[in-house]
C-alpha positions in Angstrom: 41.7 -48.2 -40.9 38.1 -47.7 -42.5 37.8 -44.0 -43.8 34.4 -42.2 -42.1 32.7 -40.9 -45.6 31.8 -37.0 -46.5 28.5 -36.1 -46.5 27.6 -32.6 -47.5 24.0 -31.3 -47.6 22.7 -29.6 -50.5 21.5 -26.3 -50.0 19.2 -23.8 -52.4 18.8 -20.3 -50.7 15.6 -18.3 -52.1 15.6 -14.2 -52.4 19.4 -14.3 -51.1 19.8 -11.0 -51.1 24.0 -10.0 -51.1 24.8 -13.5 -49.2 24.2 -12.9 -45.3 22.6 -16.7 -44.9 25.1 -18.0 -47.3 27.6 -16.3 -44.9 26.1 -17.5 -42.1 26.1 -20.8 -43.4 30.0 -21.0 -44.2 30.6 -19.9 -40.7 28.1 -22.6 -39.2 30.2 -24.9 -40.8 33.5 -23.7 -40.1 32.2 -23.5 -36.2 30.0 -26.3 -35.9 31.4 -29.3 -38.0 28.4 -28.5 -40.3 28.7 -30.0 -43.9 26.2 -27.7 -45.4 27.1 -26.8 -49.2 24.7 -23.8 -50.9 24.3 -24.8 -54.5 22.5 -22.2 -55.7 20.9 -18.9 -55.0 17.5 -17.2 -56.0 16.2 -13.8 -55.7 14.1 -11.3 -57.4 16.8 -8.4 -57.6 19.6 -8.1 -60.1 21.3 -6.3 -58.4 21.3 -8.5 -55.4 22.6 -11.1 -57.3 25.0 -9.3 -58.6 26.8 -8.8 -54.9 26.2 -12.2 -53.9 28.2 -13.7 -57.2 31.1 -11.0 -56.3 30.6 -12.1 -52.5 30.7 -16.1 -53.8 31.5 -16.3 -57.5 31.7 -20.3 -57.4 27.9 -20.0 -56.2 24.8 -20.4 -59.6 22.8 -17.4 -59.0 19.0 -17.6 -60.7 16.6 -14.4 -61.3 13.3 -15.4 -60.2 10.6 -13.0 -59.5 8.0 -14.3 -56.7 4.1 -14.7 -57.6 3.9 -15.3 -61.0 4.4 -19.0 -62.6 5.7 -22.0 -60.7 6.1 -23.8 -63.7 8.3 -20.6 -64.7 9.8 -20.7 -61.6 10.8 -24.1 -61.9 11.8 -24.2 -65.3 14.4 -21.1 -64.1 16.1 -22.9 -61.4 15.4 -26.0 -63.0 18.6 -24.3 -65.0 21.2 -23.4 -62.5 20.2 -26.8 -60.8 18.9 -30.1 -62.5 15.5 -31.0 -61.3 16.8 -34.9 -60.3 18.7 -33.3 -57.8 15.5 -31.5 -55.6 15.1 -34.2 -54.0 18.0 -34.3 -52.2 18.6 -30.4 -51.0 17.0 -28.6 -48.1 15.7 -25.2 -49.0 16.0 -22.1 -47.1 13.8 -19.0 -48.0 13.6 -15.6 -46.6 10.7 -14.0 -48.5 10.4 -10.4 -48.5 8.6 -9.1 -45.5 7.9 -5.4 -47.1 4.3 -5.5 -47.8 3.6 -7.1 -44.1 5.9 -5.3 -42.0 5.0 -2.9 -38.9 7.6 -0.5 -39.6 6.2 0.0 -43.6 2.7 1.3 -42.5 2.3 3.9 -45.2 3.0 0.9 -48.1 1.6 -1.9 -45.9 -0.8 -4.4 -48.2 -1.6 -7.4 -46.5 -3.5 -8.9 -49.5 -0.5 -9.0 -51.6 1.6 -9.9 -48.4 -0.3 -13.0 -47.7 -0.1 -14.0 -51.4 3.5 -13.8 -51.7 3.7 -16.6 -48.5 1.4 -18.7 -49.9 3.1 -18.7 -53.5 6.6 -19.0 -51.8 5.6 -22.4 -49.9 3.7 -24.0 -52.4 6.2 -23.2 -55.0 8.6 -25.5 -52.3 6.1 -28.1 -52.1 5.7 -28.4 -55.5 9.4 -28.9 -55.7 9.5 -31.5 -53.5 12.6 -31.0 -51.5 14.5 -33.0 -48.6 13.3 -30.1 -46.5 12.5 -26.4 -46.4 12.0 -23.5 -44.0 10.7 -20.1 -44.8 11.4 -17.2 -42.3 9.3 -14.4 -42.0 7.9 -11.7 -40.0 5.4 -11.8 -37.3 2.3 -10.7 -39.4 3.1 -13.3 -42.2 2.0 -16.1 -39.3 -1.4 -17.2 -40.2 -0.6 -17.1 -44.1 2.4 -19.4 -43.0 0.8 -22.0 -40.7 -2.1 -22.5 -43.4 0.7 -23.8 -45.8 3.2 -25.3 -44.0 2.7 -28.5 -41.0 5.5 -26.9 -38.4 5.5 -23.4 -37.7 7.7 -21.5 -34.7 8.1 -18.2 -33.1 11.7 -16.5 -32.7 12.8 -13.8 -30.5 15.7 -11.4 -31.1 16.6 -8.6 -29.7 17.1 -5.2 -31.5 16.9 -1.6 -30.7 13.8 0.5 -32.2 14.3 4.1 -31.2 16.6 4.4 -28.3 14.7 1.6 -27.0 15.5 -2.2 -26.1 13.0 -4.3 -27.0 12.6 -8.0 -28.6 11.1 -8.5 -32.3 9.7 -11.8 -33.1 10.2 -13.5 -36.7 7.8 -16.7 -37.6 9.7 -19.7 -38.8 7.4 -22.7 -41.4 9.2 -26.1 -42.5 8.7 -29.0 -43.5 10.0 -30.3 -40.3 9.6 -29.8 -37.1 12.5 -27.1 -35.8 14.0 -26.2 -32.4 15.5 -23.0 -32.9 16.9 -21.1 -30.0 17.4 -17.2 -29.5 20.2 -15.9 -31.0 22.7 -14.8 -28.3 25.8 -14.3 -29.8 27.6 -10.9 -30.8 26.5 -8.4 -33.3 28.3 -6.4 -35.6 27.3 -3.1 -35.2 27.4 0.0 -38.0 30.2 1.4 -36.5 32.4 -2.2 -37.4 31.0 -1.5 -41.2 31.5 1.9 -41.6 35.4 1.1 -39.8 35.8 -1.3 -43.0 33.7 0.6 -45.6 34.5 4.6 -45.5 38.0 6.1 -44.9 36.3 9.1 -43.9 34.1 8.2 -41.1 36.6 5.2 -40.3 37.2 5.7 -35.8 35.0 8.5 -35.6 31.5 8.1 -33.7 28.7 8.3 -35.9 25.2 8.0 -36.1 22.2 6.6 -37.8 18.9 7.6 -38.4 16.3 4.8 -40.2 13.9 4.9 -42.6 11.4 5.9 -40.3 13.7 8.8 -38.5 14.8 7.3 -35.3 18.1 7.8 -34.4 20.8 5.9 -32.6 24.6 5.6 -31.8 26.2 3.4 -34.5 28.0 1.4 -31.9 24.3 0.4 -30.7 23.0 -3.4 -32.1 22.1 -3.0 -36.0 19.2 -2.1 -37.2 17.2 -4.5 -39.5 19.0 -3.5 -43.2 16.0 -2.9 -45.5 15.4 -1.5 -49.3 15.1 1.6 -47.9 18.5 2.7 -46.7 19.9 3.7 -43.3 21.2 7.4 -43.6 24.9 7.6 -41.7 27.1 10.0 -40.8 29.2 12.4 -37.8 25.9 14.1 -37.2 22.1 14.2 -38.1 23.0 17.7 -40.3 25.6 15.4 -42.4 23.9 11.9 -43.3 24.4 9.9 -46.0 23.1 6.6 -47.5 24.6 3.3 -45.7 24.7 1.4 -49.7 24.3 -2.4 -50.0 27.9 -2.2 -51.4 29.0 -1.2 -48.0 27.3 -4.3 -46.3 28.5 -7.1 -48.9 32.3 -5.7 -48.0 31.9 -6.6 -44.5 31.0 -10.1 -44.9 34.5 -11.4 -43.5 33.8 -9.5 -39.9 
């Protein structure tokens, strides 16, 4: 009998953060008869880095700050991942949505914003990978769609406030996508803080965001962003939800 051969598909993750795609790729695998294999990892934040290699040690991790060189940049990862070798990975990249976002409109500057999309996909093109996608959010749409041939629109669902409501993310690649809504279950706070703090562990809890609304932790989770999520029994008794916390729960 003829064996069927093993292919696995490269994969380079840009700005990582603490390993929620690579996560999400291990389980796509695991559920889907995927062969995807992440390579390496890049993001601007030590830190970061730091919880991804603790989260996946066997993974190269490579500090890269966005908008400054692409010969620099490339030369970097050139180092955790031999330049011959582009040609034959997809890239995924979640650039950091901070300086765009609605929910940041004290710090908002859509200059820079637009520059960081425009560096992040040309830096890809440059590259010359199999393939690449960039995810962002909704304001990063027209910077996107000037750089990249396919662009689409996502829907998920979330909970700003006490309110139900759908968010929309922009998706560019290098290849035309068909990405559905996301239906599947959520882990909630109340799962993390269950796994991550004896001393809230069964008891109901809150959480108030960054920009004070609160909610039931047992509600859908809140986008996790550099500015933390304050937790606790009760609005008088909050406390910090840490990135630590999240990275321990990345085997829910």
């Amino acid at each position: 009998a003829s064996r069927v051969p093993i292919y696995k598909q490269d994969v380079c993750i840009f700005y990582s953060g603490l390993g929620g795609c690579t996560k999400g790729i291990e389980l796509c695998n695991k559920e889907y008869g995927t062969s995807f294999r992440v390579v390496c990892v890049v993001d601007a934040d030590q830190r970061m880095l730091d919880l991804h290699a603790r989260n996946f040690p066997s993974i190269p991790t490579c500090l890269c700050k966005i908008g400054y060189s692409y010969t620099r940049s490339m030369d970097k990862i050139a180092l955790v991942y031999p330049r011959h070798r582009w040609k034959d990975r997809v890239i995924i990249a979640s650039v950091e949505c901070k300086l765009g976002s609605t929910a940041n409109l004290h710090q908002r500057n859509m200059a820079q914003f637009v520059k960081q999309n425009q560096f992040a996909v040309r830096l890809l093109k440059r590259m010359k990978p199999k393939a690449y996608l960039i995810e962002q959010v909704l304001p990063g749409e027209k910077s996107l769609a000037a750089e990249a041939p396919f662009l689409q629109k996502m829907d998920f669902h979330d909970l700003t406030g006490n309110i139900a409501c759908t968010r929309k993310r922009v998706v560019a690649s290098s290849h035309p996508l068909k990405l559905p809504t996301y239906t599947g279950k959520h882990i909630t706070l109340q799962n993390i803080l269950d796994c991550t703090d004896e001393k809230l562990k069964g008891k109901p809890c809150v959480v108030v965001s960054s920009l004070g609304t609160l909610r039931h932790a047992t509600h859908p989770t809140p986008t996790i962003t550099s500015n933390p999520l304050q937790v606790g029994p009760n609005v008088t008794n909050l406390k910090p939800l840490t990135p630590e916390q999240v990275s321990n729960v990345m085997g829910i």
